[in-house]
KETOR-529172 format. One record per residue: residue number from 1; residue in one letter; y, z, x of N, C-alpha, C, CB in turn. Coordinates in nm, 2 decimals. Atoms other than C-alpha are relative to their C-alpha. Glycine has a CB too. Example, Ala and Ser with C-alpha at 12.3 -4.5 7.8 and 13.67 -1.06 7.14 Angstrom:
<sites>
SITE num residu   n.c2   n.c3   n.c1  ca.c2  ca.c3  ca.c1   c.c2   c.c3   c.c1  cb.c2  cb.c3  cb.c1
SITE   1      A  -0.12   0.00   0.09  -0.45   0.78   1.23   0.12   0.00   0.09   0.00   0.12  -0.10
SITE   2      S  -0.11   0.00  -0.09  -0.11   0.71   1.37   0.11   0.08  -0.08   0.05  -0.14   0.04
</sites>
This chain:
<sites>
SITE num residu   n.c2   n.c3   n.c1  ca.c2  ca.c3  ca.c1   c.c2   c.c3   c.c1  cb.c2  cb.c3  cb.c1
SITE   1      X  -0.05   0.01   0.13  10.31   6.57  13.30  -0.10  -0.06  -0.10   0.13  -0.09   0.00
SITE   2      X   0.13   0.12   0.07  10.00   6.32  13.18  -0.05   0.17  -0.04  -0.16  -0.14   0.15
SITE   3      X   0.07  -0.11   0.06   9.82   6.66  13.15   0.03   0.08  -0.06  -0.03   0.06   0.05
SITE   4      X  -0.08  -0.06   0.10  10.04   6.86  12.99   0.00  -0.08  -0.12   0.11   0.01   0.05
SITE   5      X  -0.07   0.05   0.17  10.12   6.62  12.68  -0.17  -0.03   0.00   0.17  -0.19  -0.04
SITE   6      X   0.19   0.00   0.08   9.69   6.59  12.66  -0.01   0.12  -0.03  -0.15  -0.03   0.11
SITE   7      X   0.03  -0.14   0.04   9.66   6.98  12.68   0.06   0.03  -0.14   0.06   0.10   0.10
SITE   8      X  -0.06  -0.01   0.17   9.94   7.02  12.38  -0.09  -0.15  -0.10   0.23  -0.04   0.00
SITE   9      X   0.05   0.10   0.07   9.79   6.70  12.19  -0.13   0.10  -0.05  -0.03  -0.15   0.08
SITE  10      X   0.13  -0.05   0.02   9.44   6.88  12.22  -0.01   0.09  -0.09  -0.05   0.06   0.10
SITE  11      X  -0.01  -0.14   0.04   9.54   7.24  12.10   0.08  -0.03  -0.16   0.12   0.11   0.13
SITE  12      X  -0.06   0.01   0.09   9.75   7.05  11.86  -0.13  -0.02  -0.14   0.12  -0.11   0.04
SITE  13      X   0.09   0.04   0.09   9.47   6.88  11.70  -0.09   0.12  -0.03  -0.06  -0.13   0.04
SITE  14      X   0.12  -0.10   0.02   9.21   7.19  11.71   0.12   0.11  -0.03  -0.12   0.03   0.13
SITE  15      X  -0.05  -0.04   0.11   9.49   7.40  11.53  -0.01  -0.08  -0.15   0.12   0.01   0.05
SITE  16      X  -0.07   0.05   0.15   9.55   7.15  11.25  -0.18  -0.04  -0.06   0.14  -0.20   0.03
SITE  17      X   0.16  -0.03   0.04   9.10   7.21  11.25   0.02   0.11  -0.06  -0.11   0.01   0.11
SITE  18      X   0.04  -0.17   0.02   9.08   7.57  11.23   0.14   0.06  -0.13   0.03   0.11   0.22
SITE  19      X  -0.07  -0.07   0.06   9.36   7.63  10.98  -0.03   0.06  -0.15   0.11  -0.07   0.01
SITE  20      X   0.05  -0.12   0.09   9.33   7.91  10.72   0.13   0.01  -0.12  -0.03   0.17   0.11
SITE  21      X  -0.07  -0.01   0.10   9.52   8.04  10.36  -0.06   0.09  -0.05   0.02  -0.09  -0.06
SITE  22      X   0.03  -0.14   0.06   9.54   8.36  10.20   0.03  -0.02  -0.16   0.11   0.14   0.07
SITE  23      X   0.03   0.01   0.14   9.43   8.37   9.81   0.07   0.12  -0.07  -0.15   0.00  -0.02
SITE  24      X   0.00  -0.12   0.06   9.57   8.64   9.60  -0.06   0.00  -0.11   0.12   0.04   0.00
SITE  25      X   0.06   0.00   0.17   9.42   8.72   9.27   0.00   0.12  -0.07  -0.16  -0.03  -0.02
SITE  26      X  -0.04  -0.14   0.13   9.52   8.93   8.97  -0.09  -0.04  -0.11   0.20   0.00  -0.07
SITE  27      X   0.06  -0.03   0.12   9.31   9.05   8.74   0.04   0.06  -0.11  -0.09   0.06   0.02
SITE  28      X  -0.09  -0.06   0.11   9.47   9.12   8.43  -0.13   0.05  -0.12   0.13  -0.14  -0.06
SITE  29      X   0.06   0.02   0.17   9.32   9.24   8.04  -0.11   0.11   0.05  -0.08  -0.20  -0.07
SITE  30      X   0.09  -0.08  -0.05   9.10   9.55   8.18   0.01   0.07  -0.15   0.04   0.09   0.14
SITE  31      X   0.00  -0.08   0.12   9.01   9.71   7.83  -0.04   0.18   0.04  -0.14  -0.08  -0.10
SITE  32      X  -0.02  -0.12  -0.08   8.92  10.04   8.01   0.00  -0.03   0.16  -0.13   0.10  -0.05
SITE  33      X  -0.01  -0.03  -0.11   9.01  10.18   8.31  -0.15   0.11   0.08   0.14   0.06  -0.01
SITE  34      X   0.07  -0.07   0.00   8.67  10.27   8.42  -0.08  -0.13   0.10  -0.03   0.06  -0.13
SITE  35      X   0.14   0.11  -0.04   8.35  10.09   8.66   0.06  -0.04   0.14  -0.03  -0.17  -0.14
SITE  36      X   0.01   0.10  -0.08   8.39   9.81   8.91   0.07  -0.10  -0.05  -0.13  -0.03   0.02
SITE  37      X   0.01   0.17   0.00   8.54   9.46   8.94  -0.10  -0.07   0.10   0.16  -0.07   0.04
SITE  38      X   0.12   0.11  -0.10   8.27   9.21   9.11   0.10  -0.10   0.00  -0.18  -0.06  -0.07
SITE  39      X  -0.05   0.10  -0.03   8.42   8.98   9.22  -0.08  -0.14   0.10   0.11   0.05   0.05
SITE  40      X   0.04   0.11  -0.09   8.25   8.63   9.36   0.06  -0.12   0.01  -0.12  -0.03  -0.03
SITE  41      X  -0.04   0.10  -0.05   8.41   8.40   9.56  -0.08  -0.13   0.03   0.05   0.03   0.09
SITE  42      X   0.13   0.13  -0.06   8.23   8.01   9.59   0.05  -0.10   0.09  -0.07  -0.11  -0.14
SITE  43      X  -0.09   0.09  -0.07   8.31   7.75   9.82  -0.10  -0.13  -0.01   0.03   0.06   0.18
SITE  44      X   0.09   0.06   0.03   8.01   7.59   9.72  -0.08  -0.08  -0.12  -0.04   0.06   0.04
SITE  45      X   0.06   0.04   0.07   7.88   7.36   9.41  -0.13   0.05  -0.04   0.01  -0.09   0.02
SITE  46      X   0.15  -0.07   0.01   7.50   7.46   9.40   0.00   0.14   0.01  -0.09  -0.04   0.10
SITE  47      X   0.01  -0.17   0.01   7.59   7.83   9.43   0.08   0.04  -0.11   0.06   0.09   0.14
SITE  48      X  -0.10  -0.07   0.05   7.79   7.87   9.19  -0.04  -0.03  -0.18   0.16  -0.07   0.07
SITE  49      X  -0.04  -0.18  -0.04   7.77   8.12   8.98  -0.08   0.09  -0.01   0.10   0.07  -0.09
SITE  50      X   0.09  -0.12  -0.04   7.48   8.29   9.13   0.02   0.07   0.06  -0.09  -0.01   0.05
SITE  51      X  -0.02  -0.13  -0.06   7.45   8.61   9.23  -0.06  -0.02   0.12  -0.07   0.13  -0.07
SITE  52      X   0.04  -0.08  -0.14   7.39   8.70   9.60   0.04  -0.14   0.07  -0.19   0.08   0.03
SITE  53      X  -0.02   0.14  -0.07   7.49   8.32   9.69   0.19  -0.02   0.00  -0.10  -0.14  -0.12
SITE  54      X  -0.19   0.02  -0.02   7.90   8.39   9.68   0.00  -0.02   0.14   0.12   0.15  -0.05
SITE  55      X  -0.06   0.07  -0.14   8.08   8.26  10.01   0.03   0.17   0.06   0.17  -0.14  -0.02
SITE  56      X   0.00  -0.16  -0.08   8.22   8.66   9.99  -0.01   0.04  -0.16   0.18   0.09   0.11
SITE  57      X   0.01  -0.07   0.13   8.19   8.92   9.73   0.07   0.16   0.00  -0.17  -0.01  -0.04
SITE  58      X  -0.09  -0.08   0.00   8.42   9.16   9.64  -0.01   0.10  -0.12   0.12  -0.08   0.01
SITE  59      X   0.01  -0.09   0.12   8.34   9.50   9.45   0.11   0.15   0.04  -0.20   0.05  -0.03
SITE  60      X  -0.12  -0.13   0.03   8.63   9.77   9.38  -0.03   0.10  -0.09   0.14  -0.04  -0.05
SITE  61      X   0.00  -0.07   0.12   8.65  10.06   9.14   0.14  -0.06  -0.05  -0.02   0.16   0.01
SITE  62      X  -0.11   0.11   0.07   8.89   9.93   8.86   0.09   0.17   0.00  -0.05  -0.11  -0.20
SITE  63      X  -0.13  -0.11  -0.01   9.22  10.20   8.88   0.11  -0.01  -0.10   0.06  -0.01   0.14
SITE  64      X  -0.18   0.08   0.11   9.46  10.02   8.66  -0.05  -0.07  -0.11   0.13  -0.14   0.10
SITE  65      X   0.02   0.13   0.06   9.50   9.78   8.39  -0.02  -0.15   0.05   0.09  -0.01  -0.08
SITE  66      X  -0.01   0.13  -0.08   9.54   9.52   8.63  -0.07  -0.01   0.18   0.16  -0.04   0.00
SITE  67      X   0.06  -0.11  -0.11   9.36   9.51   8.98   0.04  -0.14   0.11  -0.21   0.07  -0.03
SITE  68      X  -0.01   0.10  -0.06   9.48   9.25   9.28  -0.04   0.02   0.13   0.13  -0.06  -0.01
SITE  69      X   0.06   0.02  -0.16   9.31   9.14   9.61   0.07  -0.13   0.06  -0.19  -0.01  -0.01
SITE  70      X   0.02   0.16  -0.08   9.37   8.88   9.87  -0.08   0.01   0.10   0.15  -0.07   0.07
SITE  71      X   0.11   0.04  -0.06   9.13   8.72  10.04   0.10  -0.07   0.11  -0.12  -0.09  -0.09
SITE  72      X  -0.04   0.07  -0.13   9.24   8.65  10.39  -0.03  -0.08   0.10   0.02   0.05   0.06
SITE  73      X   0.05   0.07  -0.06   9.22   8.39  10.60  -0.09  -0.11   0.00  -0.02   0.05   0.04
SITE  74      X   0.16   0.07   0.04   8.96   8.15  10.42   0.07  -0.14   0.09  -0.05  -0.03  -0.23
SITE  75      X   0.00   0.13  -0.04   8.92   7.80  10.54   0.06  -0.10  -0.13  -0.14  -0.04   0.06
SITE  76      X  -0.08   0.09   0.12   9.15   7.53  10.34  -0.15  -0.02  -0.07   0.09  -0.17   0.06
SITE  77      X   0.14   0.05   0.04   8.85   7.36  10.04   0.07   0.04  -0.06  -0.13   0.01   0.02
SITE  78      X   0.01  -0.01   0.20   8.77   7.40   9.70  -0.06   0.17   0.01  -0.16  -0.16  -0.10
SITE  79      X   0.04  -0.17   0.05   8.68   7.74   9.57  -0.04   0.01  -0.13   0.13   0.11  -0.01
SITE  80      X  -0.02  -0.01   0.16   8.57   7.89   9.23  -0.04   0.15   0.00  -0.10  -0.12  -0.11
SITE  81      X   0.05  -0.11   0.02   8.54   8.24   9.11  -0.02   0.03  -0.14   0.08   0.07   0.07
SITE  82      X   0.05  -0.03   0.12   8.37   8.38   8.88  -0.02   0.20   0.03  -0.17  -0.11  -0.02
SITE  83      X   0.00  -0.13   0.00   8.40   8.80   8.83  -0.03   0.09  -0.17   0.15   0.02   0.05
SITE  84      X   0.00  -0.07   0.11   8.32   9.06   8.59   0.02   0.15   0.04  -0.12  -0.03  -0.08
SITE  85      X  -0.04  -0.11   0.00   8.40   9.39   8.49  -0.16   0.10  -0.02   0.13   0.01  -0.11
SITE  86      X   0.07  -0.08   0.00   8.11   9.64   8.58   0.02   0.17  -0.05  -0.04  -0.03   0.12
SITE  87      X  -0.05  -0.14   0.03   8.20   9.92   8.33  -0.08   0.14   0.03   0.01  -0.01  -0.15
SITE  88      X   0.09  -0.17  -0.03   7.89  10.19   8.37  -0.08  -0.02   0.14  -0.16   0.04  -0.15
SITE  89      X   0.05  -0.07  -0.15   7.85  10.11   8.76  -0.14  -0.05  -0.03   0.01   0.19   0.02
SITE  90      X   0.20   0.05  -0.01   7.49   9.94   8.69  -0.03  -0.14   0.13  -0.08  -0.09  -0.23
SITE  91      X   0.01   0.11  -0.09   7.56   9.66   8.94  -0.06  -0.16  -0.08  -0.11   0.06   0.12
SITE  92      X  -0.03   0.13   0.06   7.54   9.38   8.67   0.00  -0.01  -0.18  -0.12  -0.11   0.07
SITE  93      X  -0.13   0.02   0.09   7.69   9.21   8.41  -0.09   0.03  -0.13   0.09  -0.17   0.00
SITE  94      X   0.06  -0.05   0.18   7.54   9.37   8.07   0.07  -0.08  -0.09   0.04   0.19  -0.07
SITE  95      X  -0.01   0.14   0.12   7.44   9.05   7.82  -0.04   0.07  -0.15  -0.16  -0.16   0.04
SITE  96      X   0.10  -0.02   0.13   7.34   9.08   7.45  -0.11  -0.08   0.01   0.05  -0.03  -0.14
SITE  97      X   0.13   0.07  -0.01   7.05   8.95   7.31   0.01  -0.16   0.02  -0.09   0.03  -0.14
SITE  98      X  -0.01   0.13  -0.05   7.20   8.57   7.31   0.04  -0.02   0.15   0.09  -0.07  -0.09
SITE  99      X  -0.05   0.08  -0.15   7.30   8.61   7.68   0.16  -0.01   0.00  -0.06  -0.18   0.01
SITE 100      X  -0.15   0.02  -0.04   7.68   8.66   7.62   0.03   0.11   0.03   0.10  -0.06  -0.11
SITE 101      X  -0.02  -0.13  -0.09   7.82   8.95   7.85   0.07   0.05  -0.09   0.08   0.00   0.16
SITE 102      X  -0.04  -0.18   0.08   7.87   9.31   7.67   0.10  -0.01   0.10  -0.13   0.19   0.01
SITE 103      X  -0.07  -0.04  -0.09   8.12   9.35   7.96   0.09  -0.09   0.07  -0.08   0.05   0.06
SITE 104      X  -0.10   0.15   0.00   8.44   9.16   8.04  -0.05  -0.09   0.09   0.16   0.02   0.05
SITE 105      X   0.00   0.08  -0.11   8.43   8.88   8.25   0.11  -0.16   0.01  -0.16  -0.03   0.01
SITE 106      X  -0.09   0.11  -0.03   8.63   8.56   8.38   0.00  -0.09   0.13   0.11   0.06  -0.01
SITE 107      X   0.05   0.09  -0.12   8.62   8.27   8.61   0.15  -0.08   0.04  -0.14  -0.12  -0.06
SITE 108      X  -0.06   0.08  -0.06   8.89   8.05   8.82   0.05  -0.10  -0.12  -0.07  -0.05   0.11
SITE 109      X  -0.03   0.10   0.13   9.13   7.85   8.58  -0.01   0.05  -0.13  -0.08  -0.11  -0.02
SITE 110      X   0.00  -0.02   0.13   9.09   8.07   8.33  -0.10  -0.06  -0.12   0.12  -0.03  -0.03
SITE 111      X   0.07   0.08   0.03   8.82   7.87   8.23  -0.08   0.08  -0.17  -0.10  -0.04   0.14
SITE 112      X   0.03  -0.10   0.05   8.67   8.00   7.89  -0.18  -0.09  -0.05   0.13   0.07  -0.13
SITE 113      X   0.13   0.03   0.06   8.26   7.89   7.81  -0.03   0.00  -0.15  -0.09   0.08   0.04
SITE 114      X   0.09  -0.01   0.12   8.12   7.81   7.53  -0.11   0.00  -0.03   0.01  -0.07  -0.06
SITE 115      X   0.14  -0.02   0.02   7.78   7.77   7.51  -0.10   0.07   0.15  -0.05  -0.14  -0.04
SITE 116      X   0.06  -0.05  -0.13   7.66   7.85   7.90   0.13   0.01   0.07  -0.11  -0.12   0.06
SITE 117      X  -0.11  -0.03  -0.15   7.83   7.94   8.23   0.06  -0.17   0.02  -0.12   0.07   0.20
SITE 118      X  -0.12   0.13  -0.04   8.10   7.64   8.36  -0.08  -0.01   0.06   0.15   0.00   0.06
SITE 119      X   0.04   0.06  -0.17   8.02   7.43   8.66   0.10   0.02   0.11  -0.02  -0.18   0.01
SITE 120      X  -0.12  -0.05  -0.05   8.21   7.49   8.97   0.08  -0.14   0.01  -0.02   0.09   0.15
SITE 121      X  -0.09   0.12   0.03   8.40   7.13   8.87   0.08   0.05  -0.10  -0.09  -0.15  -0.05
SITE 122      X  -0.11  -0.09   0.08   8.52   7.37   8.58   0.07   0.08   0.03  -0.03   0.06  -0.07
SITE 123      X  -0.05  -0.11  -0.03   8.65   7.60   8.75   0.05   0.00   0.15  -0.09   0.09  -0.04
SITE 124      X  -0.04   0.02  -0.16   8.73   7.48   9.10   0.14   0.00   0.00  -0.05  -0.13   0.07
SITE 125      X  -0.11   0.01  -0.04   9.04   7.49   9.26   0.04  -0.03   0.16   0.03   0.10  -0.03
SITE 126      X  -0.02   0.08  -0.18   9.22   7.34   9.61   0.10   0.12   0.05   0.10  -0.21   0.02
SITE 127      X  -0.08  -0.09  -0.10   9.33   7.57   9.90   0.07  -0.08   0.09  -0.08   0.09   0.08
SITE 128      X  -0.04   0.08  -0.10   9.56   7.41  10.06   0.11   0.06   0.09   0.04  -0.12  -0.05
SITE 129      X  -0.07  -0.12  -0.10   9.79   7.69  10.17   0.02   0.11  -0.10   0.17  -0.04   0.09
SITE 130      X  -0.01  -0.14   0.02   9.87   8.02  10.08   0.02   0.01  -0.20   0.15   0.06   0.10
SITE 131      X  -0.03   0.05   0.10   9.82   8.07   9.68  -0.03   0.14  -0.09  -0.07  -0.13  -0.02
SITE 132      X   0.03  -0.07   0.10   9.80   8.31   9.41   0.00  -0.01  -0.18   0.06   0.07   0.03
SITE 133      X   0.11   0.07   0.14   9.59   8.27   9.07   0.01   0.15  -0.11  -0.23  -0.04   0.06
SITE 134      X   0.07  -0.08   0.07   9.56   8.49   8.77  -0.15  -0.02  -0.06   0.08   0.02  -0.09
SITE 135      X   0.11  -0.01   0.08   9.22   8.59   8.60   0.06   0.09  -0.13  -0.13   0.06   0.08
SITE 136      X   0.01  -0.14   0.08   9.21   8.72   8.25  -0.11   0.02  -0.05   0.09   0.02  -0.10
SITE 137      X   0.13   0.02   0.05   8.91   8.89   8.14   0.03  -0.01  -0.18  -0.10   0.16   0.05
SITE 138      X   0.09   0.07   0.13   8.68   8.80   7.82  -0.06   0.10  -0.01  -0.09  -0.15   0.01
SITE 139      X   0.11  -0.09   0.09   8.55   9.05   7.63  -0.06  -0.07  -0.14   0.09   0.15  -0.06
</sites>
């Protein structure tokens, strides 16, 4: 019986380690129906919001006005996403000459910049179980 209530205790505690939560996310405000969404997920402060340094990264062709993914299974934490709309397929985000994106874009929280990109303290968010977020893009 001793071994038994250790075995469940054990399994109990390395469940209540390993537990996971599914994100959903809607992208709303697509001005054409045309390109790519990029999508980068962060789980990370210092990566965030560089390219090729997302936790995952998520590119679709856009189909609709509105475009929703869930991300399955992540590990509970903090998150932040930052996405844009890749209208002519070039694989990144077309700036003008000051550096503010020709091409929609939007981050976690709805967050909106003003002079530079957020930090991911702007734009973070807590997983703590199963959750779903809108984005809207910024043209």
């Amino acid at each position: 019986m001793r071994t038994l209530f250790l075995l469940v205790t054990i399994l109990a505690i390395q469940y209540s380690y390993s537990q996971t939560a599914d994100l959903s996310l809607t992208v709303t405000g697509f001005e054409t129906i045309s390109g790519t969404i990029n999508i980068g997920l962060y789980n990370k402060a210092d990566d965030f919001p560089e390219e090729n340094k997302e936790y995952k990264l998520i590119i679709e062709e856009v189909r609709d006005k509105e475009f929703t993914y869930t991300f399955k299974d992540l590990p509970l934490g903090e998150y932040a996403i930052a996405l844009y709309h890749d209208e002519n397929k070039d694989d990144e985000c077309n700036r003008n000459f000051l550096g503010i994106p020709k091409e929609g874009y939007g981050f976690s929280k709805n967050f909106k910049p003003v002079f530079s990109a957020p930090s991911f303290d702007d734009t973070k968010f807590s997983l703590t179980e199963n959750k779903s977020i809108t984005i809207n893009l910024i043209y």
